[in-house]
KESE-649040 format. One record per residue: residue in one letter; x, y, z of N, C-alpha, C in turn. Coordinates in nm, 2 decimals. Atoms other than C-alpha are relative to their C-alpha. Example, Ala and Ser with C-alpha at 12.3 -4.5 7.8 and 13.67 -1.06 7.14 Angstrom:
% KESE-649040
<node><residuo>A</residuo><n_c1>0.09</n_c1><n_c2>-0.12</n_c2><n_c3>0.00</n_c3><ca_c1>1.23</ca_c1><ca_c2>-0.45</ca_c2><ca_c3>0.78</ca_c3><c_c1>0.09</c_c1><c_c2>0.12</c_c2><c_c3>0.00</c_c3></node>
<node><residuo>S</residuo><n_c1>-0.09</n_c1><n_c2>-0.11</n_c2><n_c3>0.00</n_c3><ca_c1>1.37</ca_c1><ca_c2>-0.11</ca_c2><ca_c3>0.71</ca_c3><c_c1>-0.08</c_c1><c_c2>0.11</c_c2><c_c3>0.08</c_c3></node>
This chain:
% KESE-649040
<node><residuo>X</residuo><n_c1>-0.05</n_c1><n_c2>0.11</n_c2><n_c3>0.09</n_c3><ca_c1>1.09</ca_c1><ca_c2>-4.83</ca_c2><ca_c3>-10.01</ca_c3><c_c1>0.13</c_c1><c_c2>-0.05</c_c2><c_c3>0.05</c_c3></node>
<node><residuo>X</residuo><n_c1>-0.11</n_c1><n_c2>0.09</n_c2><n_c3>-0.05</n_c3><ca_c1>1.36</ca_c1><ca_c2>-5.09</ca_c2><ca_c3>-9.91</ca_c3><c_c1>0.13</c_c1><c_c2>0.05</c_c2><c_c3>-0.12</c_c3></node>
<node><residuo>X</residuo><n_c1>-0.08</n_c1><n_c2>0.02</n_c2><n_c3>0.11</n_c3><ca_c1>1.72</ca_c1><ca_c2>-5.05</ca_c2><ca_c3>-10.05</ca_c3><c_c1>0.03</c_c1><c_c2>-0.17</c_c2><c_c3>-0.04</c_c3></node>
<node><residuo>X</residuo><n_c1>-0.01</n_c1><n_c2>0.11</n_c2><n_c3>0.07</n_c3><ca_c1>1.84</ca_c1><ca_c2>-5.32</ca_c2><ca_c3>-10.27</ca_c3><c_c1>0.03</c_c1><c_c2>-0.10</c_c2><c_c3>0.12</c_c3></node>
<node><residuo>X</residuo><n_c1>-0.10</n_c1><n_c2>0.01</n_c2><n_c3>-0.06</n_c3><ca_c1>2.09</ca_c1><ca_c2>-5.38</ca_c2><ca_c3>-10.01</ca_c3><c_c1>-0.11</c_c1><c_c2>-0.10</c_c2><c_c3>0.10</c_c3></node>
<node><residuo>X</residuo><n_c1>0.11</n_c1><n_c2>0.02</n_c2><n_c3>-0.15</n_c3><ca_c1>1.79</ca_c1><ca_c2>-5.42</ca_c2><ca_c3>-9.71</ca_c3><c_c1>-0.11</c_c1><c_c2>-0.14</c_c2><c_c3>-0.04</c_c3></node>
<node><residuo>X</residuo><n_c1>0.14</n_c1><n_c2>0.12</n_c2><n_c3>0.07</n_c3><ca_c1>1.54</ca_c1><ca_c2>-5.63</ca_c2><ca_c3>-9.96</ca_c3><c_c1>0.14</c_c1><c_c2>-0.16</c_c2><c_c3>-0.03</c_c3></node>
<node><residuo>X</residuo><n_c1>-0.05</n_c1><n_c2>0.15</n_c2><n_c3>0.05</n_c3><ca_c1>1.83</ca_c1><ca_c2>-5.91</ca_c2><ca_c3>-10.03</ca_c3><c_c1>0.01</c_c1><c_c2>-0.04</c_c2><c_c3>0.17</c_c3></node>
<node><residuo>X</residuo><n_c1>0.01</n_c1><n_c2>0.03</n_c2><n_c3>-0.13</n_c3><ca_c1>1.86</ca_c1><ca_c2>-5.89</ca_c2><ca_c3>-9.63</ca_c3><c_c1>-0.12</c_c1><c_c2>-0.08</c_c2><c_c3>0.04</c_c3></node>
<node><residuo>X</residuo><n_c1>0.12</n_c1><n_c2>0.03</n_c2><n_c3>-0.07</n_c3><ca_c1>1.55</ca_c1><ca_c2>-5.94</ca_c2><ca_c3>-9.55</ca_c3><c_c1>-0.07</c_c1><c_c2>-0.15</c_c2><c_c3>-0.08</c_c3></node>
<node><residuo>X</residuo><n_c1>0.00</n_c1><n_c2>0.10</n_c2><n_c3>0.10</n_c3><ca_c1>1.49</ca_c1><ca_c2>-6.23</ca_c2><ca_c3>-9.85</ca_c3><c_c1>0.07</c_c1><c_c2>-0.10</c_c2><c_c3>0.08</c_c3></node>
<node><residuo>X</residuo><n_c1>-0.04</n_c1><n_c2>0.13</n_c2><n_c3>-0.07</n_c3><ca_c1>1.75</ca_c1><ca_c2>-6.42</ca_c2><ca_c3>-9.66</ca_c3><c_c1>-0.06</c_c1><c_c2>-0.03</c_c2><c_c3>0.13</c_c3></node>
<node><residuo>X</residuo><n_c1>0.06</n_c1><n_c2>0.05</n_c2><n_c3>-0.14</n_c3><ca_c1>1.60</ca_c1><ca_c2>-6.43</ca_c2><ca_c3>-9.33</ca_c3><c_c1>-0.09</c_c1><c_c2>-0.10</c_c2><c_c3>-0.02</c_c3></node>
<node><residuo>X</residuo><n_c1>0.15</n_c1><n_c2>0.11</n_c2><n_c3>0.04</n_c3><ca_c1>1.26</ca_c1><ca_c2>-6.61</ca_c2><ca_c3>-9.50</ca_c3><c_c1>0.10</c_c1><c_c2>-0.14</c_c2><c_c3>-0.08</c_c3></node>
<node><residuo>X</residuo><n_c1>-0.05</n_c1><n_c2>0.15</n_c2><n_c3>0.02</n_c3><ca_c1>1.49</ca_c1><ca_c2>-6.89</ca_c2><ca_c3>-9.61</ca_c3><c_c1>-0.07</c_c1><c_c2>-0.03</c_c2><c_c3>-0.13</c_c3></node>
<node><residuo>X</residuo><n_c1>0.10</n_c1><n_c2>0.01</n_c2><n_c3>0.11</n_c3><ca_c1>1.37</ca_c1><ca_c2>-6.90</ca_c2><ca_c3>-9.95</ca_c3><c_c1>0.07</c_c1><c_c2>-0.13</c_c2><c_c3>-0.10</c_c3></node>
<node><residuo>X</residuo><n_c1>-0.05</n_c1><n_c2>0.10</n_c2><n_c3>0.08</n_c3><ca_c1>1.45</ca_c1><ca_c2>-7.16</ca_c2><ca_c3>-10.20</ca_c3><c_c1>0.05</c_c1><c_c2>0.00</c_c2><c_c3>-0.11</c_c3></node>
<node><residuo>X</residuo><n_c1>-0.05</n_c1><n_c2>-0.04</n_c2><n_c3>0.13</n_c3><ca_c1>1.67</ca_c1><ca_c2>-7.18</ca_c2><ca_c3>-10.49</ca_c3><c_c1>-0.12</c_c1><c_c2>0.03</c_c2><c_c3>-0.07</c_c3></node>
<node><residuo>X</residuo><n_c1>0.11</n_c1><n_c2>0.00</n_c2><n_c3>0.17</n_c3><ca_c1>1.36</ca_c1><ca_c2>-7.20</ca_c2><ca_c3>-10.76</ca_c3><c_c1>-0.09</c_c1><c_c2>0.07</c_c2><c_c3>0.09</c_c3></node>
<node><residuo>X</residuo><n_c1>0.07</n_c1><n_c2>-0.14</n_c2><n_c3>-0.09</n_c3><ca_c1>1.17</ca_c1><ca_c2>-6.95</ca_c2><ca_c3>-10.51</ca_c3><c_c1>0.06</c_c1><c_c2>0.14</c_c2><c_c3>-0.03</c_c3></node>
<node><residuo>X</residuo><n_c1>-0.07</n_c1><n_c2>-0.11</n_c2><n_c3>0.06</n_c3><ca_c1>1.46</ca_c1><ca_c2>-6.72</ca_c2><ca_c3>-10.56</ca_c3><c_c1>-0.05</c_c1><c_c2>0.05</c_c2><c_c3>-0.13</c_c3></node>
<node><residuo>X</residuo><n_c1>-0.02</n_c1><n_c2>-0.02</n_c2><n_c3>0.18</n_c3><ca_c1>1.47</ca_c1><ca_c2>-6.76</ca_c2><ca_c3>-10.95</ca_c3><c_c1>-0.12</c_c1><c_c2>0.05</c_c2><c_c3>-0.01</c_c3></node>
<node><residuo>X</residuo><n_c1>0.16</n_c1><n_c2>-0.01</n_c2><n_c3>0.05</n_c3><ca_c1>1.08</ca_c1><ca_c2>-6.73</ca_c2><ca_c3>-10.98</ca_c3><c_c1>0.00</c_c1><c_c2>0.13</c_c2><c_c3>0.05</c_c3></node>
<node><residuo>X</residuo><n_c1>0.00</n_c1><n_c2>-0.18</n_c2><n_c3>-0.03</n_c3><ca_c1>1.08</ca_c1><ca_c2>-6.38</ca_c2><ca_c3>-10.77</ca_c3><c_c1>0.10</c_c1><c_c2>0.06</c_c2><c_c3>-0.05</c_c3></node>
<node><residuo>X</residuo><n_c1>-0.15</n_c1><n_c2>-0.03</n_c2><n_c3>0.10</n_c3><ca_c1>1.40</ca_c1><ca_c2>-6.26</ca_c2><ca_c3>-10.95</ca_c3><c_c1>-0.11</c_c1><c_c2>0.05</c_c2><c_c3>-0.14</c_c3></node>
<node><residuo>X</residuo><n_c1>0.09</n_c1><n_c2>0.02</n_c2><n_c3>0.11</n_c3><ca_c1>1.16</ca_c1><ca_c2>-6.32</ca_c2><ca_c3>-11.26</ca_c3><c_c1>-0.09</c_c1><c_c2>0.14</c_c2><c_c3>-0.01</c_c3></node>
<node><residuo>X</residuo><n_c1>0.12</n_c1><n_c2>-0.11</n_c2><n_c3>-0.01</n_c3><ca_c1>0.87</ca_c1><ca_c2>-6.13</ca_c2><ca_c3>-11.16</ca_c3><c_c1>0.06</c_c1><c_c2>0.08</c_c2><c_c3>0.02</c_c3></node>
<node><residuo>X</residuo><n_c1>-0.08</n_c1><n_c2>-0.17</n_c2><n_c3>-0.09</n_c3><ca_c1>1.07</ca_c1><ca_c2>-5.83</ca_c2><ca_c3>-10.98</ca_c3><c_c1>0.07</c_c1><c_c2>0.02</c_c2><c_c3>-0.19</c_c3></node>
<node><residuo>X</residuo><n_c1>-0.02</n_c1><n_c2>-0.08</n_c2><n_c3>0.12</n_c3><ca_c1>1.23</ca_c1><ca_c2>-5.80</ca_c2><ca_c3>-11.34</ca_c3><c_c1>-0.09</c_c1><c_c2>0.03</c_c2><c_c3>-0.10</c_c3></node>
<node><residuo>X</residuo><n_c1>0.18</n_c1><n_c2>-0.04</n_c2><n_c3>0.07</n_c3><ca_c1>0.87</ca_c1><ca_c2>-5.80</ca_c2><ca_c3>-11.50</ca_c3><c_c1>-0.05</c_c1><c_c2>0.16</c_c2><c_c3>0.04</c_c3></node>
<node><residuo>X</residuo><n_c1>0.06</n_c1><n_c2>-0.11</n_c2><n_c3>-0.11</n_c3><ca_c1>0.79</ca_c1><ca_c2>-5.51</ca_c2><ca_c3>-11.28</ca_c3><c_c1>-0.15</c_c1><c_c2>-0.01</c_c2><c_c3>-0.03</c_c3></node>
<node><residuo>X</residuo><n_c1>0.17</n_c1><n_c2>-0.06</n_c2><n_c3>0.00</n_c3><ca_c1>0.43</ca_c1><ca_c2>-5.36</ca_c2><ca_c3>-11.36</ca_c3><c_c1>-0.09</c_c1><c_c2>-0.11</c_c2><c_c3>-0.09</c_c3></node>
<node><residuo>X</residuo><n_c1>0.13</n_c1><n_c2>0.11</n_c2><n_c3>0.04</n_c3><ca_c1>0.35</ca_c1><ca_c2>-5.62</ca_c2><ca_c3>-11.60</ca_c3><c_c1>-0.04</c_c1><c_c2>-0.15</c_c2><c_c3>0.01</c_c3></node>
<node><residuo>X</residuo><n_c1>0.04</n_c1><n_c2>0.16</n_c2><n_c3>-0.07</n_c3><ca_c1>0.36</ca_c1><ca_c2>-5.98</ca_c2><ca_c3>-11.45</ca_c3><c_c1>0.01</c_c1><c_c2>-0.06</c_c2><c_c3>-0.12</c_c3></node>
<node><residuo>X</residuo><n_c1>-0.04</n_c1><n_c2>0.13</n_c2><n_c3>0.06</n_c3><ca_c1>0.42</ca_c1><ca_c2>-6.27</ca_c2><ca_c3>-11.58</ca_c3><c_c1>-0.11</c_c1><c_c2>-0.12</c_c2><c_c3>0.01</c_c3></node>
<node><residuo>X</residuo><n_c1>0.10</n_c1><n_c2>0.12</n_c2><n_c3>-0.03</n_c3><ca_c1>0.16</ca_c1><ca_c2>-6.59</ca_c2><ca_c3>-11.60</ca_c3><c_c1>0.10</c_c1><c_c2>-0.08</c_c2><c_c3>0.02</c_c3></node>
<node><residuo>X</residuo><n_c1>-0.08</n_c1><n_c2>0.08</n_c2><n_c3>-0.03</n_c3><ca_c1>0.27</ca_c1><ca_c2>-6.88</ca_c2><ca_c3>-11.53</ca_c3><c_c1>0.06</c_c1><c_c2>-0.14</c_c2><c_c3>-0.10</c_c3></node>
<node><residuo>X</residuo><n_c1>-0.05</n_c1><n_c2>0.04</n_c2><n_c3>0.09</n_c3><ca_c1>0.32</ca_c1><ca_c2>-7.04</ca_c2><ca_c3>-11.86</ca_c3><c_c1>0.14</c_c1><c_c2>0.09</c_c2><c_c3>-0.07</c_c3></node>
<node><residuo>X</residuo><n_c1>-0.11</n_c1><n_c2>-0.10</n_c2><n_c3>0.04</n_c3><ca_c1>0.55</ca_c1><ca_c2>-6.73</ca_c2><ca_c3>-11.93</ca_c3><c_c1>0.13</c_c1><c_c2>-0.07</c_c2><c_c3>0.07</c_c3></node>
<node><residuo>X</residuo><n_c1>-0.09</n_c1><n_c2>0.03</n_c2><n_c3>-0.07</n_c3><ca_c1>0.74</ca_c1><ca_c2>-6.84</ca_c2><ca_c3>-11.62</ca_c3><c_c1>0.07</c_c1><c_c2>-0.13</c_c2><c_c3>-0.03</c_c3></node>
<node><residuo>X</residuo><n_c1>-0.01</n_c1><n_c2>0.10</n_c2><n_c3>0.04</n_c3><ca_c1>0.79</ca_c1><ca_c2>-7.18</ca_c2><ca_c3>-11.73</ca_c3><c_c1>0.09</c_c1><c_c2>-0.01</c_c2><c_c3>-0.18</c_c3></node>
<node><residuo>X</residuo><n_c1>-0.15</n_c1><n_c2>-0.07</n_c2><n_c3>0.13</n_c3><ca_c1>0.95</ca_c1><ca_c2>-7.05</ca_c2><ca_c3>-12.08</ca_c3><c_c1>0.12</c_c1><c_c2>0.01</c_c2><c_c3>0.08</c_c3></node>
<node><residuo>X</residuo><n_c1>-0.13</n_c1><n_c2>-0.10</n_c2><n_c3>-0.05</n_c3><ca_c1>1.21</ca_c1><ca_c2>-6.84</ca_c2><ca_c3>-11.91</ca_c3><c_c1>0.10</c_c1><c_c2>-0.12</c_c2><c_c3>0.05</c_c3></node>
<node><residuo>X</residuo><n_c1>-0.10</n_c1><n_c2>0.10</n_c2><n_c3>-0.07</n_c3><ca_c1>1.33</ca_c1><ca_c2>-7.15</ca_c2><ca_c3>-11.65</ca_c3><c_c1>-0.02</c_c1><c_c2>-0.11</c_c2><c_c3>-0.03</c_c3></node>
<node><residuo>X</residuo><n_c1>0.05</n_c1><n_c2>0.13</n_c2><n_c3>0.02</n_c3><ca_c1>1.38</ca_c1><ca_c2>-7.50</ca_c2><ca_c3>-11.66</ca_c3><c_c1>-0.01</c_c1><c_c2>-0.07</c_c2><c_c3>0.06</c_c3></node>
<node><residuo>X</residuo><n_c1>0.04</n_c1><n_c2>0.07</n_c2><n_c3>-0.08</n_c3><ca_c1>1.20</ca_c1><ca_c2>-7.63</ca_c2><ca_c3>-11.42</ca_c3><c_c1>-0.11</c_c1><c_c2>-0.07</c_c2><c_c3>-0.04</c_c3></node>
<node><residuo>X</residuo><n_c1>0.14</n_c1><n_c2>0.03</n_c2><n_c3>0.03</n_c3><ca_c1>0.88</ca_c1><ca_c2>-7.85</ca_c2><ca_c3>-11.41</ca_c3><c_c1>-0.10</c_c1><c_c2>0.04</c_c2><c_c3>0.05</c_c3></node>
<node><residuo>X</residuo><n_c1>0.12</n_c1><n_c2>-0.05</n_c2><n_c3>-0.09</n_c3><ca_c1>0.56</ca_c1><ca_c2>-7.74</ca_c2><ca_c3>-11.36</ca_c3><c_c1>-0.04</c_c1><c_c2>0.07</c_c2><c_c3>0.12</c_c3></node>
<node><residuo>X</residuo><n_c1>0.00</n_c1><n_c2>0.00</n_c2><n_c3>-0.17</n_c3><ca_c1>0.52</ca_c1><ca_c2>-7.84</ca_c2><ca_c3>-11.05</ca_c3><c_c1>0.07</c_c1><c_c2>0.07</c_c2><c_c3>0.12</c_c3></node>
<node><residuo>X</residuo><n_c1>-0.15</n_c1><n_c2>-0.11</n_c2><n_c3>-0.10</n_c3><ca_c1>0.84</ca_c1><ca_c2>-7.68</ca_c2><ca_c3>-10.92</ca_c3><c_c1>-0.08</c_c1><c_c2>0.13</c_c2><c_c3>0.00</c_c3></node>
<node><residuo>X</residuo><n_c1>0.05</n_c1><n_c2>-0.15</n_c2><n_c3>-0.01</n_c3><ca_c1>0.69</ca_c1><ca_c2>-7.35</ca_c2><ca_c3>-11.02</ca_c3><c_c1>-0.10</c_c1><c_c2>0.06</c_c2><c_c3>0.06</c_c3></node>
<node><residuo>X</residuo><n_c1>0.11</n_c1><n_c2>0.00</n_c2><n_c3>-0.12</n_c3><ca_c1>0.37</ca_c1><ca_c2>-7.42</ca_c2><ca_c3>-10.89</ca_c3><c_c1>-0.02</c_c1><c_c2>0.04</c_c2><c_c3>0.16</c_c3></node>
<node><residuo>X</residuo><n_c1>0.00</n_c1><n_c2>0.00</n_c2><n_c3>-0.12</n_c3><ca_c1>0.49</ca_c1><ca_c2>-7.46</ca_c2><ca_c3>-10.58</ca_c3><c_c1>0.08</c_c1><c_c2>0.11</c_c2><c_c3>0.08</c_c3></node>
<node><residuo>X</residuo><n_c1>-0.07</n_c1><n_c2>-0.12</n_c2><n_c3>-0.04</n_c3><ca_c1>0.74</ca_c1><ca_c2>-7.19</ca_c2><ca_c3>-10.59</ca_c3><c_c1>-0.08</c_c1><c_c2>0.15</c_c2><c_c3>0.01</c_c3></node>
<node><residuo>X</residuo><n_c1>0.12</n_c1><n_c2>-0.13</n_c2><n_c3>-0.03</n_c3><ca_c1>0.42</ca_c1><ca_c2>-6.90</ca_c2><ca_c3>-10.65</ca_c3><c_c1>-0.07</c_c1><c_c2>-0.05</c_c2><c_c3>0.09</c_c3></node>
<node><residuo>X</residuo><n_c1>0.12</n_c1><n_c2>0.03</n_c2><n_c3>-0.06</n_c3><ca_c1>0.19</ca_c1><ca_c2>-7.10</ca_c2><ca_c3>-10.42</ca_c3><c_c1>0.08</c_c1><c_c2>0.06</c_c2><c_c3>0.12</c_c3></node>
<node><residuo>X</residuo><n_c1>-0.05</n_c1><n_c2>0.00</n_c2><n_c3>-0.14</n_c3><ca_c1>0.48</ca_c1><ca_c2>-7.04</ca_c2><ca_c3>-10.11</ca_c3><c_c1>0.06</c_c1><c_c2>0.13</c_c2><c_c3>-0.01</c_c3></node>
<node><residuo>X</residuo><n_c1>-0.01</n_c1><n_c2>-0.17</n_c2><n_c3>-0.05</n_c3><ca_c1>0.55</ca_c1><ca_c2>-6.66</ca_c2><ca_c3>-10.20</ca_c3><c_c1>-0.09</c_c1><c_c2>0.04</c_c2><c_c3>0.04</c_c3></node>
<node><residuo>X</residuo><n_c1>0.14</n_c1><n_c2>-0.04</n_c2><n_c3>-0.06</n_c3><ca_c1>0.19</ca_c1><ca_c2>-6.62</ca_c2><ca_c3>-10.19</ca_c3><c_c1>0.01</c_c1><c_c2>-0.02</c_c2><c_c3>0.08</c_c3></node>
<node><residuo>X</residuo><n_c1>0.04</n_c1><n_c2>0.02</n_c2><n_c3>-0.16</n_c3><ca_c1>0.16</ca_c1><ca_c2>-6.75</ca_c2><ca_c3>-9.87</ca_c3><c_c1>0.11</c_c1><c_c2>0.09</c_c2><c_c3>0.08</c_c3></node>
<node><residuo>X</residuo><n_c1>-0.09</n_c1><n_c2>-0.09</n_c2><n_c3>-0.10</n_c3><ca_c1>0.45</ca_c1><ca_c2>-6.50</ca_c2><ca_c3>-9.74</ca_c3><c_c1>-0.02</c_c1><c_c2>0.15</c_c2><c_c3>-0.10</c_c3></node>
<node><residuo>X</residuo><n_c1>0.04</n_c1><n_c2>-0.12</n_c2><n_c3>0.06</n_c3><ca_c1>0.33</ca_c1><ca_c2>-6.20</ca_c2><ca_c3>-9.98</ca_c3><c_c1>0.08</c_c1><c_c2>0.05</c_c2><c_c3>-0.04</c_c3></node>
<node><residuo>X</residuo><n_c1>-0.11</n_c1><n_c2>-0.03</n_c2><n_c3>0.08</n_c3><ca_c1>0.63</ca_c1><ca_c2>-6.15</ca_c2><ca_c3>-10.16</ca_c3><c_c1>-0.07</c_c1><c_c2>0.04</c_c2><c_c3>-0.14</c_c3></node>
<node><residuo>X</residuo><n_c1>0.12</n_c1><n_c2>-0.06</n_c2><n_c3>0.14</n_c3><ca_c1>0.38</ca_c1><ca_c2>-6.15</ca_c2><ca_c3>-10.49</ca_c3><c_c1>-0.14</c_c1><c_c2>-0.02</c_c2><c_c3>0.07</c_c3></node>
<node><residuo>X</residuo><n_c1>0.17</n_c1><n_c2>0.03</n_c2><n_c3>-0.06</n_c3><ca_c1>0.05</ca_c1><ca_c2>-6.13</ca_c2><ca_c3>-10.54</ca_c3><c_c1>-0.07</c_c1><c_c2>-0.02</c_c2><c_c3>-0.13</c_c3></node>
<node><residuo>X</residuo><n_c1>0.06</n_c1><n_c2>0.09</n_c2><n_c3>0.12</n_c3><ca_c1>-0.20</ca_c1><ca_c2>-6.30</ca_c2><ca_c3>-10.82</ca_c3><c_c1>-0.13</c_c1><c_c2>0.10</c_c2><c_c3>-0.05</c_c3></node>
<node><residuo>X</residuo><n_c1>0.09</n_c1><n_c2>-0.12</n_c2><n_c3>0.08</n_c3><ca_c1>-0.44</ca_c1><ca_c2>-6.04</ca_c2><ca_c3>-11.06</ca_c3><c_c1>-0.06</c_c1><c_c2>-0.13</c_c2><c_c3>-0.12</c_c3></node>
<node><residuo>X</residuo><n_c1>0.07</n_c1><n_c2>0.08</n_c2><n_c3>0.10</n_c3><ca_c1>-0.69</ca_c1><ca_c2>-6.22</ca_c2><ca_c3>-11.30</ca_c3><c_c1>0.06</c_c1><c_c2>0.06</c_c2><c_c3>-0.10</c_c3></node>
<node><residuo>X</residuo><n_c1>-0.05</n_c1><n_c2>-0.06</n_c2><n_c3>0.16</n_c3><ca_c1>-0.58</ca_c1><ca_c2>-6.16</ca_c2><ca_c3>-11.66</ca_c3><c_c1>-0.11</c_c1><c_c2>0.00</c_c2><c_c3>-0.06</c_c3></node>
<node><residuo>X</residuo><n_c1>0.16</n_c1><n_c2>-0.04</n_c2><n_c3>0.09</n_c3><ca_c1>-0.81</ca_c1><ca_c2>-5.98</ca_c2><ca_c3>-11.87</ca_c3><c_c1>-0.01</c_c1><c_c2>-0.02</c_c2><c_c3>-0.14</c_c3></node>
<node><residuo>X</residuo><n_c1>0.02</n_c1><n_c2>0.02</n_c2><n_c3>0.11</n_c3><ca_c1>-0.71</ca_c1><ca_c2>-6.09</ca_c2><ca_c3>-12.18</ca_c3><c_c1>-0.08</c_c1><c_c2>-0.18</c_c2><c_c3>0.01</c_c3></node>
<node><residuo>X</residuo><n_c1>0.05</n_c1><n_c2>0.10</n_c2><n_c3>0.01</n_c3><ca_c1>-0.78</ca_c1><ca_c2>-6.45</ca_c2><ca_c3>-12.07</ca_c3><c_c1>-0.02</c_c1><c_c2>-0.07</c_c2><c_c3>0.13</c_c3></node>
<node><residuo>X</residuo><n_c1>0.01</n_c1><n_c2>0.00</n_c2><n_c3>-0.10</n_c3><ca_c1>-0.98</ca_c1><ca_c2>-6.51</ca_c2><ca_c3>-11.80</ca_c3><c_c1>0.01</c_c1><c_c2>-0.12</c_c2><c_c3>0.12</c_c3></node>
<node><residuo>X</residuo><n_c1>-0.04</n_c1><n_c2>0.13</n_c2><n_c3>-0.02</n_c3><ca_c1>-0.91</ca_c1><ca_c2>-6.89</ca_c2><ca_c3>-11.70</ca_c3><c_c1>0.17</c_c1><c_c2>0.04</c_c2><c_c3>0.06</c_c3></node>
<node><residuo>X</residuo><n_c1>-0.15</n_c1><n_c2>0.00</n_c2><n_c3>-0.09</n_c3><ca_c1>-0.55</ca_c1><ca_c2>-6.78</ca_c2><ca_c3>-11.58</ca_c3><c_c1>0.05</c_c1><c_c2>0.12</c_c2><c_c3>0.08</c_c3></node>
<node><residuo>X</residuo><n_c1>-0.03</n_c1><n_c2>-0.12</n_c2><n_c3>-0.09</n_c3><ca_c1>-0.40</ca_c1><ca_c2>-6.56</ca_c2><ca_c3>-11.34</ca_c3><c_c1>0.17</c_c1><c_c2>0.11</c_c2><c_c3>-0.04</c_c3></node>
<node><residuo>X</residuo><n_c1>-0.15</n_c1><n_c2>-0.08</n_c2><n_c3>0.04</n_c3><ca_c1>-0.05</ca_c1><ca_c2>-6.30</ca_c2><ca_c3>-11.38</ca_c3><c_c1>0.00</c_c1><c_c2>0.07</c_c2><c_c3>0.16</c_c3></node>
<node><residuo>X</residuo><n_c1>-0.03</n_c1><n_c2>-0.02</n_c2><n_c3>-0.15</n_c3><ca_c1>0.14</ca_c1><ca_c2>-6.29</ca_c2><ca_c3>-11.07</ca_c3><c_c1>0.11</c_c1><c_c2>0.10</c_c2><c_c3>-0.04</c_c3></node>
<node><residuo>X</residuo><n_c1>-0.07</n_c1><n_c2>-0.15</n_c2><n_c3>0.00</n_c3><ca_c1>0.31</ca_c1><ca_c2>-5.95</ca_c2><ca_c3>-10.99</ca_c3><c_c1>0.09</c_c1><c_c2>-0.02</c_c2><c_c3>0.11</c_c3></node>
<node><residuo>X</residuo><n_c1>-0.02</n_c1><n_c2>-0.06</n_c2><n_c3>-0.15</n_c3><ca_c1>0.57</ca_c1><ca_c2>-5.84</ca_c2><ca_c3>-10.71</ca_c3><c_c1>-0.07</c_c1><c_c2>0.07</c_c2><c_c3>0.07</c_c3></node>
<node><residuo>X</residuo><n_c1>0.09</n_c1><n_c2>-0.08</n_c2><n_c3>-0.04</n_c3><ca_c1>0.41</ca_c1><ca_c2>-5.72</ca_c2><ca_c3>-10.44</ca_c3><c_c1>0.04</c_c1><c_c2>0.10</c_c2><c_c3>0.07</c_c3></node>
């Protein structure tokens, strides 16, 4: 497991984006139980779309990762990964 110290290193090398930051920040303080993405959208105030596109581009670098939700299965709850 990375120290704190190693994981903000390594975060800046991927060049991440202000509302990239915020959004993983989010989840990582979620821990085990994720967040959907109407949750995430409470917390900050960004639009939609911003957010959208902030989970679609950690997903693609595996920073999180996306679990069906079993209370309702039409949406997803994205975790750190």
């Amino acid at each position: 497991m990375m120290s704190e110290k190693e994981l903000e290193q390594e975060l800046k090398n991927l060049k991440l984006t202000k509302s990239q930051k915020i959004v993983l920040d989010i989840l990582r303080d979620s821990g085990k139980n994720g967040v959907t993405p109407k949750e995430l959208l409470d917390e900050v105030s960004f639009a939609p779309r911003t957010v959208r596109y902030a989970l679609r581009k950690l997903l693609k670098k595996k920073l999180i990762k996306r679990v069906p939700c079993l209370q309702d299965m039409r949406q997803y709850i994205y975790l750190p990964a």
